[in-house]
Structures are given as structure tokens and as C-alpha cells.
C-alpha positions, 0 to 999 in steps of 0.5 A: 496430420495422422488418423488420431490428430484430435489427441496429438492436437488435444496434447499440445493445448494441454501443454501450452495451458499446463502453466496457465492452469496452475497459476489459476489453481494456485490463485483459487488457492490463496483466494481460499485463504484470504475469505470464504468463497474466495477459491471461486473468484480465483476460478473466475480469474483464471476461466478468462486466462485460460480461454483467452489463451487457447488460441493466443498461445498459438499467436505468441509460440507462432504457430498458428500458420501450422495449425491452419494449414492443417489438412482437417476442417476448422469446425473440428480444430475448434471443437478440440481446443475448446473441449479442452478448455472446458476441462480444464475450466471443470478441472479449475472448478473442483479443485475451488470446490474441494478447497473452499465449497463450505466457504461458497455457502458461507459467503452465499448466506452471509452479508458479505456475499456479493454487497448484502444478504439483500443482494444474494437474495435477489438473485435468489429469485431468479431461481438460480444457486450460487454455481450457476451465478458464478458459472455465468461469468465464465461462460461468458469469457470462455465464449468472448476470449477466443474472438477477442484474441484473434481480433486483437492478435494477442492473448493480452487482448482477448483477457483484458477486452473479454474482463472488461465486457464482463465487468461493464455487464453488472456496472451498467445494470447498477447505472440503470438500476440506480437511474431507475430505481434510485439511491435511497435505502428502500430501494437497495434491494430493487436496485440489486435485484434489477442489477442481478435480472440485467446481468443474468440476461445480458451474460447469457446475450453475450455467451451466445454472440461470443460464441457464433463470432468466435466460431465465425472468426475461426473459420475464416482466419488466416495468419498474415505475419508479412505487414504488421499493420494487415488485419488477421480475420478476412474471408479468403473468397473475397480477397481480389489480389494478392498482397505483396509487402512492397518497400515503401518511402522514407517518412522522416528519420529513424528515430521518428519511425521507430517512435511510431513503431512503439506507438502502433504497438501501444495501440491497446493502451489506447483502446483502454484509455478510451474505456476510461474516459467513456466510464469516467463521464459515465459516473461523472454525469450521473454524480450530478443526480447520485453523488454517491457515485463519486466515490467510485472515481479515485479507486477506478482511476489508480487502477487504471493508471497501475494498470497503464503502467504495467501493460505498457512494460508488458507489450513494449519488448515481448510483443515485438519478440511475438510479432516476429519484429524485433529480427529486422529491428536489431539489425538496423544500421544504427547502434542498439542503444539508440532505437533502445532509448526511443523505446523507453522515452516512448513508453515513460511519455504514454505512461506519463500522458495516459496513466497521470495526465489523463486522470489529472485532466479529467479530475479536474473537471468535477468535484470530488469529496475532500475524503476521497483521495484524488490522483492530483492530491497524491503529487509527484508520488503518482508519476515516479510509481508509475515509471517504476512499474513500467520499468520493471515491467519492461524488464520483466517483457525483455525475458518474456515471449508475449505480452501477457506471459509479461503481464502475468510474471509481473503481477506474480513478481509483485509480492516477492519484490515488496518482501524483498523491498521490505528487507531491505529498508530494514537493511538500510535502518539497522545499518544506519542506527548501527554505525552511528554509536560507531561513528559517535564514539570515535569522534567522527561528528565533532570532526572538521570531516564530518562537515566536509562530508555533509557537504558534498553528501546530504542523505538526511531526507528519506524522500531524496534517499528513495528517489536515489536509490530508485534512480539506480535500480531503474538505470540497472534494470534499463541496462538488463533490459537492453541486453535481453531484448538484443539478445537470443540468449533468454535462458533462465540461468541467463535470468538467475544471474541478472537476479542475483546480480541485482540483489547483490548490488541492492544489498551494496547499495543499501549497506553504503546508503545506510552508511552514508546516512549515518555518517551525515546525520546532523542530529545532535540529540543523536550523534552526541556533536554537542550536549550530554546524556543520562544512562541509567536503570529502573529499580522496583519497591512493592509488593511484587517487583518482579511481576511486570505488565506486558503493557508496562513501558515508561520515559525518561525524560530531560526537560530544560528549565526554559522549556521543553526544545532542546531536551532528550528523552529515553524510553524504558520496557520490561528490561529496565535500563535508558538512555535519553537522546542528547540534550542540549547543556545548561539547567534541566531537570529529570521528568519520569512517566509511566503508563501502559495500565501499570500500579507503578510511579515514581518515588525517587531519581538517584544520581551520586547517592543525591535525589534529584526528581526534584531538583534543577541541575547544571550540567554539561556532561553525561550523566551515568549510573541514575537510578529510577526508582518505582514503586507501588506502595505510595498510595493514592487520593481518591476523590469523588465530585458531586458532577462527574462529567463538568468536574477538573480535579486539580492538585497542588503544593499549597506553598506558592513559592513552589508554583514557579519551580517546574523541577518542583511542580511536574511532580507535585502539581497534576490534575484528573478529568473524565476518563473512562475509569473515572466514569465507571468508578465514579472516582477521581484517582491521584498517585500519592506525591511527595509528602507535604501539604496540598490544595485540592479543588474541582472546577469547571472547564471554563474556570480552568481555562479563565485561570490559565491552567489548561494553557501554561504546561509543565516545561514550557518555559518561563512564561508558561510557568507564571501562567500557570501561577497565576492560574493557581492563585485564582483557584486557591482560595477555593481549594480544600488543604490536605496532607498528603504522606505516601504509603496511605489512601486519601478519600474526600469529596468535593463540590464542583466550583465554578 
């Protein structure tokens, strides 16, 4: 090594942790920008990474024999590399404090920093600001990382066994402190400021040991790459022989050694599921005093479960490529595909067994609160999600040279692939209500065709259509996977190609689903196989028909006279046109609703120069050109009651042979109760109907609901109508008669009748 080994040694870590360090500024960045103080949680984030990959970017670039066999004493080699973790740590921390300082203070002073103000204040009292409180954190993982990594012989390790030390600090200082002190709201502020004393204490306890382990550790490493199974911390003076990597015997077929390989290099996952059975009775146990903590176990449970999947695809192929065995695998006298497939039918069943099955298990074993969602209530959604990511992920390990570049690459594809997930669903509904007119007006669902294609394709369920397209892409991935992880070729145009690859067919895929959806849509109302259609536009009377609400929407709907299956609605905005859905042939009448804070209501449905909003029709075919008009001159009838909040305002046709007509009454008939217009106004308002005479009344809820008229709906069919009849018949006589004539304003008040 030359005379200035510490700045060739120092050059080296800087370009090893250039990327990480980028990642971390970036991730401070978008922390910055989703909530003040934000920056200083992406800070955090990115101390662990940067620590646990001072030493483990040697271990995944293999050079650490290089490195230890330097002619130079170890306590310097370690002094270097963490000199220039703590710059760029220091680095980290001014770019977070440039980006988001105000933002620091804000979350310190504000009820959202950490839990409460309360929360912020017991820390406080410990006489420490908020840097020194999120210094701590990374102290400590600076101090643990290294030594997790070179235990576990992985950066992967020493970032997820260093967070997980970290995190249990401040989750035991709530157990206890919620032991201690309990639950109850008077005790919230001892309980965080017993949490704050633990974890001040314990993270300085821990930066102290992590530090003396690591330094420890260092000195008496030594890199043995011959048998994975050797242990890579050992005291060279106590070693009595030399170890010499022999042949060992056959224990069962390929196959099953190769299942144990996957195994053994899963042996994290374990350790993990481990850490979540121990927290899981942990909270198990004190719900049985504190139930409030149940809350806690659906959340933690999908995480690790997400968390399962993602590292098993992380470590399945790059960790190999990191230990240095995926060489001699290839070259087993069996074909590629073979010791392939073990690999992934090991890694579904752990994800599987570990990732579902446990949390499954060990729900059922308490009981948890019917609002909090539980992995056993989500179904066979939890499992299927769970292959995917672990699909994906092993893709993402095909091309990746460790485990945590794996893991890291797959949490920072995750944005971009729902973006793209999210254009192509929009892909897939635009091309399939974009064939369907196509196909509609050339006749295809009336064809004897279309049948024969149902049959053998049925896409009408978006569920079936997911799994579908799910099953496809996983295969593709697998089949990438596979050539990555057989080749040495892992070039980034390599990669590009495949990506495009991929997108290319996605975008096929999703075309011809859409397609084959359309085709094998076996909707009426929409593919038109049987009934008709009205098509038409809205024209506006009043005062100012040109000047329209944001908020302004309405429906056109066709309503059979023996009730409402079978019918179509349209819907209509500012651009004043429809089309209903198809509708089944026979009677029906025309239904016309507004809403959407607008002055608007119907005056008239026009179709061959003939009002019909009043009128029951036959009819088998299309019907065009309807005109709707709407106006804003009709008028109203205000009403007010002598009990606002009892009062059912009910107005009627006073002809009870009107009362069987549903073509009739959804215009005539309506009734008014408690809004909260009619609450600040006091004023029970009605457009004006058809001029004629009426019977209004106020009436309590109960005498509504004896009269049938809460029950019988416009539309419902025969029955509904008698009972709504019926219903009418009984409130009648103590109705008061008025003459309704649009274009005026009706005022009368009533007595609430009961």
C-alpha cells in the first residue's frame, strides 16, 4: 500500500457510497416535501444504509480479502472508513437541514412532532433539542451497523438487524412505560416522558457497546469465502488447524440439496420471523391488560409480511452472486431450469409459510376488534400480493450484485411500476368501452358469434381478469430471471431491452384484454343484444340559461311501469346532451332528476313534438331527438311547520285516480324533510309541479311510516304503487288543498299531524 493509503482507502469508500449517499439525500428530499421535519426522518434512514454499507459494500464487491491483507494495522483501516461515514453522515445532515430546518422546528412545536406537544415536551426535559434527539438515533445505527454486518456477512443484515434494535428501543420504553404507568389519559405525558429518559439512555448504552463490538470485530475478522457455512469473525490465535474444504457425501438427491441450499440462504428470513413472533406475544400478552394495543398487530403484521416477500426475492439470486456460488451452481450436470424451478417453489413456499401462514396462525390465536383489518379477513388477496412482490423482486435480484442493491432497487421501483400499473388499467377501460360502440354497431352481440366466443373466453369478472394478466407477467418475469441469473451478461442495456420488452407486451396484453373484455360483454343495457335507448339534449328556460354551476349534473332515466329492473339511465353535466343505458322493451316512462346545488327542474320531456314526462309509453326502439327542457321560473311552494325537526312535508295530486299512475306521480307526488337548508331557513321548499290542484300536509315520521308512504317508491312496481295509494288515502283528509300554477311562489304553514 503507498505512503498516503489512507486517501487511496478514503477514495474508494467515497465511491462505493456515492450512490447510497444519493439515495439518502434524495429520500431526505421527498421526506421534505410530504411534511415538515420529514428531511431529518429520510436523514435517519439513510445514517443506517450508509453505516451498514461501509463495510458491506466490501463483502458484496468481494473485496475484502484485499482489503485485510493490506500491510497496515486494522485500527487505522477502521478509523478511515468511519471518518468517511461521518462525513458524509454530516453531508446528509446539512443537505436535510438546508432543505427543511424551518420544518424541524415546526414538527418540534407542533402537536405532530413525534405523538403530542406533550411528547416533545418530555423530551424537553431531558434537556436536549430536537438535533441531539434525532442524533441519537443515528449514533447509534453508525456504532451497530458495522458489527451486524460483518456478523451476518451482508449489508442486508447489518441495515435490517441495526433498525430493528433501534426501533425495539423506544417500542420497549412504551411497553414499560404503559406497564408502569398505564393507559389512562392523566398518564400520557409520564408515559412518554418514561419512553423518552428510556431511549435517551438505552441508545447511548447501545452506541457504546456497538462501538467496542464493531472495533472488536474488525480486528479479528478474517474472510473465509471456501465454505459458506464458516463463520467470518474468529481470533486468528485460537484457531488450532488449518481448515481444509473436503468432499463431503451424497445426502439425497439434487434436488433436495439444492432445496437446502435456498434454505440456508433464507437464513435471515428466519431470524426476522423470529423478531415477529417475540413482538407479537409481546403485544399479545399486555392486550390482555391494555387492549388498546391491539391495534398495533394488523399494521405490524402487513409490513412484516411485505417485508417477507421483498427480502426473500432480494437475497434468492443476488446473494448467491455475492457469496461467490452461484459459479459452481451453474455448472451442475442438470439443466438450468431445473435447480431454477427448486429456487422459486422454495422461495413461494417461505414466502407462503412465513409471510401468510404465520400472521394467519398467530391471529388466531386472539381476538381482535372488528375495525381493525386482520391478514385472515383479507382472503386469498394477501398471498397472491405476496407472490408478486416476491416475483418481482427476484427479477430485480437477477440483476443486481447483492442483496441489499436488490432490496433497495425494489423498494425504489415500487412508485414508478404503480404509475405504470395505473396507465395501464387506464389502457385497459378506455380500449374496452372504445370497442364496444365498435362492436355494438356492427352487430356483433346479436350475432350467433358472440356466443361462441363467451363460451370459450369469459373476462366478465375484473377479478379473474387481474389474476390473468398477473399469471402472465409472473411467468415473463420468471423467464428473465432466469436468463439473468444464468448469465454474466447483466449490462444495463441488457436490462433496458428486457424493460422494454416488458412494457411492450403489457401494453399487447392489455389492448387485446380490453379487446376480449368488450367482445364478451354480456351486458345489455350496454352492448344494445336486446332493448332500445333514448338520446337526446337538455334545453334551458330562465333568466339566465347560459350561466350554469360547476356542481350542475343530472340523470335521464327510463323506468318500467312494473318497476325499476330493467331500466337505463343517462347521466347529463354542462355539455347537455344523454344517452341512457339500454332498457328492457315494453311500458316505461321518462324520470328527469337534477341535483348538484342548482335552481334548475324539469318543465317538459318533448319527443316528436308530444310531451311525455307524464306519460307511459310502449315502445321497442330507440328513441331520438328527446328534448329536456329545464328551467328556473316555475316557481316554488315554501312551507313552514310549527315542529321543524318531527315535520314529513308530503305533496300530492288531490285526484286519487292519479295516485296509481307512477308516469303521473314521479312528477306530482314528493315530499321534504329535515335538511340542513330547511334547519337554517326554517322553510320547507318544493319546486313548483304541473299546474292543478294539491293536498298538502305535515306529518310525523310514525304516521308516515303506518300509511305506507316511507315504504311504497315511485317505480317500484304495482304494489309499491297501491301502497303508496293506500298510504296517501289515509293522510288525505287531513291534508290542506292548494292550486299550484308555475311561474309563482306559494307560502302556507301547517300543523305537524300526528
Amino acid at each position: 500500500m503507498t505512503a498516503h493509503w489512507q486517501t487511496s482507502l478514503a477514495r474508494k469508500d467515497l465511491r462505493a457510497l456515492g450512490p447510497a449517499w444519493l439515495a439518502s439525500a434524495a429520500l431526505a428530499l421527498i421526506g421534505a416535501t410530504l411534511q415538515p421535519g420529514g428531511a431529518f426522518a429520510g436523514c435517519a434512514a439513510g445514517t443506517f444504509l450508509l453505516a451498514a454499507m461501509s463495510i458491506g459494500h466490501e463483502y458484496t464487491g468481494r473485496t475484502l480479502p484485499a482489503l485485510l491483507a493490506q500491510p497496515v494495522s486494522r485500527h487505522q483501516v477502521l478509523i478511515v472508513k468511519m471518518a468517511v461515514v461521518v462525513g458524509l453522515v454530516a453531508a446528509l445532515g446539512a443537505v436535510a437541514s438546508l432543505v427543511d430546518l424551518a420544518g424541524l422546528d415546526r414538527l418540534w412545536d407542533s402537536a405532530r412532532g413525534y405523538a403530542t406537544r406533550r411528547n416533545a415536551g418530555a423530551i424537553r426535559s431531558l434537556n436536549i433539542g430536537p438535533g441531539t434527539a434525532l442524533l441519537l438515533p443515528a449514533l447509534a445505527a453508525a456504532c451497530l451497523a458495522p458489527w451486524f454486518t460483518m456478523v451476518s456477512r451482508g449489508p442486508l443484515g447489518g441495515l435490517v438487524f441495526s433498525v430493528a434494535i433501534v426501533g425495539l428501543t423506544w417500542l420497549g420504553g412504551d411497553l414499560i412505560g404503559t406497564f408502569r404507568f398505564g393507559l389512562a389519559p392523566e398518564d400520557t405525558v409520564k408515559v412518554l416522558a418514561f419512553r423518552a429518559q428510556f431511549a435517551w439512555w438505552m441508545t447511548w448504552f447501545l452506541s457504546v457497546a456497538g462501538a467496542m463490538l464493531t472495533w472488536r470485530a474488525f480486528v479479528r475478522l478474517e474472510a473465509s469465502e471456501g465454505s459458506p457455512g464458516r463463520p467470518t469473525v474468529r481470533a486468528r490465535r485460537h484457531v488450532s488447524e488449518t481448515h481444509v474444504d473436503r468432499p463431503t457425501s451424497s445426502g439425497g438427491p439434487w434436488w433436495w440439496q439444492v432445496a437446502r441450499k435456498e434454505i440456508q440462504l433464507q437464513k435471515m428470513i428466519f431470524v426476522i420471523a423470529g423478531l415477529y413472533i417475540v413482538f407479537w406475544c409481546a403485544i399479545g400478552w399486555s392486550a390482555r391488560f391494555q387492549p388498546a394495543l391491539q391495534v398495533l398487530l394488523a399494521p405490524v403484521s402487513y409490513l412484516y409480511a411485505a417485508a417477507v416477500a421483498l427480502l426473500l426475492g432480494s437475497f434468492a439470486s443476488a446473494e448467491e452472486r455475492q457469496m461467490g456460488t452461484l459459479d459452481w451452481q451453474v455448472l451442475m450436470p442438470v439443466p438450468a431450469w431445473k435447480p431454477w424451478a427448486v429456487k422459486v417453489l422454495v422461495m413461494c413456499g417461505l414466502c407462503l409459510l412465513l409471510g401468510f401462514a404465520l400472521p394467519w396462525a398467530l391471529e388466531s390465536t386472539v381476538w381482535l376488534p372488528n375495525d381493525v383489518g386482520s391478514v385472515r379477513e383479507a382472503g386469498a388477496v394477501i398471498p397472491m400480493a405476496l407472490i408478486g412482490m416476491a416475483i418481482a423482486s427476484l427479477y430485480v435480484s437477477s440483476a443486481s450484485k447483492g442483496g441489499l442493491r436488490a432490496l433497495l432497487a425494489s423498494l425504489a421501483a415500487a412508485v414508478p411500476v404503480m404509475a405504470i400499473g395505473g396507465g395501464l388499467l387506464w389502457l385497459f377501460n378506455t380500449t374496452s368501452r372504445s370497442a364496444v360502440p365498435v362492436l355494438r354497431e356492427s352487430g356483433w352481440y346479436r350475432s350467433g358469434a358472440f356466443r361462441a366466443v363467451q363460451d370459450v373466453v369469459d373476462l366478465k369478472s375484473s377479478d379473474r381478469i387481474a389474476i390473468i394478466a398477473g399469471f402472465v407477467l409472473a411467468i415473463a418475469l420468471l423467464r428473465l430471471a432466469l436468463a439473468n441469473h444464468a448469465s454474466v451478461d447483466r449490462s444495463r442495456n441488457r436490462l433496458w431491452r428486457q424493460l422494454g420488452w416488458i412494457g411492450a407486451s403489457a401494453v399487447v396484453c392489455t389492448f387485446v384484454m380490453g379487446s376480449l373484455q368488450a367482445a364478451t360483454l354480456d351486458d345489455w343495457r350496454v352492448t344494445g343484444a336486446s332493448g332500445f335507448r333514448v338520446r337526446g339534449h337538455i334545453k334551458l328556460e330562465g333568466s339566465a340559461p347560459g350561466t350554469l354551476h360547476d356542481r350542475f349534473r343530472g340523470s335521464v332515466n327510463l323506468v318500467p311501469a312494473t318497476g325499476w329492473m330493467g331500466g337505463g339511465s343517462g347521466f347529463f353535466s354542462r355539455g347537455l346532451t344523454f344517452t341512457t343505458t339500454y332498457a328492457k322493451p315494453g311500458r316505461s316512462f321518462v324520470w328527469v332528476e337534477t341535483w348538484g346545488a342548482t335552481p334548475w327542474a324539469l318543465k317538459s320531456v318533448v319527443y316528436q313534438g308530444r310531451d311525455i314526462s307524464e306519460t307511459t309509453i310502449d315502445v321497442a326502439t330507440d328513441l331520438d331527438d328527446v328534448v329536456v327542457t329545464l328551467s328556473d321560473q316555475l316557481g316554488r311552494i315554501e312551507v313552514t311547520v310549527d315542529d321543524l325537526e318531527r315535520a314529513w312535508v308530503f305533496l300530492f295530486p288531490a285526484d286519487p285516480a292519479l295516485w296509481l299512475d307512477p308516469a303521473v306521480m314521479h312528477r306530482r307526488f314528493s315530499y321534504e324533510t329535515l335538511t340542513a337548508t330547511s334547519y337554517a331557513t326554517g322553510v320547507f321548499a318544493f319546486d313548483m309541479p304541473p299546474d292543478g290542484e294539491y293536498l298538502i300536509v305535515a306529518a310525523d315520521k310514525y304516521l308516515a311510516l303506518k300509511g305506507g308512504l316511507l315504504l311504497g317508491g315511485l317505480g317500484g312496481g304495482a304494489d309499491a304503487d297501491a301502497r303508496r295509494a293506500a298510504g296517501l288515502a289515509r293522510i288525505a283528509p287531513l291534508a290542506d288543498r292548494i292550486q299550484a300554477r308555475q311561474g309563482t311562489t306559494i307560502k302556507t304553514r301547517l300543523t305537524v299531524r300526528r
